[in-house]
N, C-alpha and C positions, 0 to 999 in steps of 0.2 A: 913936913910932918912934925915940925918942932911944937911944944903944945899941943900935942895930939893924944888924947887920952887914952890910955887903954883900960878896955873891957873886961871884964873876968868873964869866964863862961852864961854863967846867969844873967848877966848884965847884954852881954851882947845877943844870949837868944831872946829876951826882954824884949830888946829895942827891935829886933826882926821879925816879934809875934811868935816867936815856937819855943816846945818847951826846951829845956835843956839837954833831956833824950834825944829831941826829932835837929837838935841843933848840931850836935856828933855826927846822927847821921847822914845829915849832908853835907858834913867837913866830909864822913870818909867816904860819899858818892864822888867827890870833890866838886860837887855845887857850892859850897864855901871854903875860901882859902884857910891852912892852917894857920894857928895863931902861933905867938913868939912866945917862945919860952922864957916866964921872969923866974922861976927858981929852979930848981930838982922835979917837984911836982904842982907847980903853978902856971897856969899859960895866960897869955891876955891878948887880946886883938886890937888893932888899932880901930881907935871910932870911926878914923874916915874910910878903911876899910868896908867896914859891917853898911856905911853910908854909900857906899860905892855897891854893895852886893842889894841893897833897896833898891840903887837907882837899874841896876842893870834889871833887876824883875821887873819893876815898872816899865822898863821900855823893850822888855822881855827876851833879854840876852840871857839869863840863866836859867835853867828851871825853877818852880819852883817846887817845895816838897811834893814829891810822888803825892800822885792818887793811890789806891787801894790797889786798883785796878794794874795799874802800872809793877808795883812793889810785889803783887802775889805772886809765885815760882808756878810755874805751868803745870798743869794738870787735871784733877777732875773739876770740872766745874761746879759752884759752889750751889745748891737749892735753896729758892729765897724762902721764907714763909708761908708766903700764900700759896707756894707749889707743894709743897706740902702739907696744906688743910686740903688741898684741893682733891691728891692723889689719896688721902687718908680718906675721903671723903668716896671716892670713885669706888675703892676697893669695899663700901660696906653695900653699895647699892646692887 
């Protein structure tokens, strides 16, 4: 790991496609490892880490960020649009 760059937050949800929000949140699913603390309030990840969490999607050992579907807390189910022109539509006839 010598010569191994590390990342700043930005930088490493950058190279992984997500934003810096959806990048937290799957440090604290723990689908990505946490990164090293370089100051008080500074953290950075190694490159060949964030390279290692690519290759493991590709070959699909990690998840990769939630669907919608997955992420929503159980309960009523959600009415798409068109259930609702539909139903507005039933109750004039």
């Amino acid at each position: 790991m010598v010569g191994d760059k590390l990342l700043r937050p930005n930088m490493a949800a950058a190279k992984l496609g997500l934003a810096v929000r959806t990048f937290y949140r799957e440090i604290s699913l723990g689908n990505i490892p946490r990164g090293i603390q370089i100051t008080e309030r500074a953290q950075g990840w190694r490159e060949s880490v964030i390279d290692q969490v690519i290759a493991d999607r590709e070959a699909g050992l990690r998840s990769s960020p939630g669907l919608a579907s997955e992420r929503r807390k159980p309960g009523r189910p959600r009415k798409l649009g068109a259930n609702i022109a539909e139903n507005a539509m039933a109750d004039h006839t």
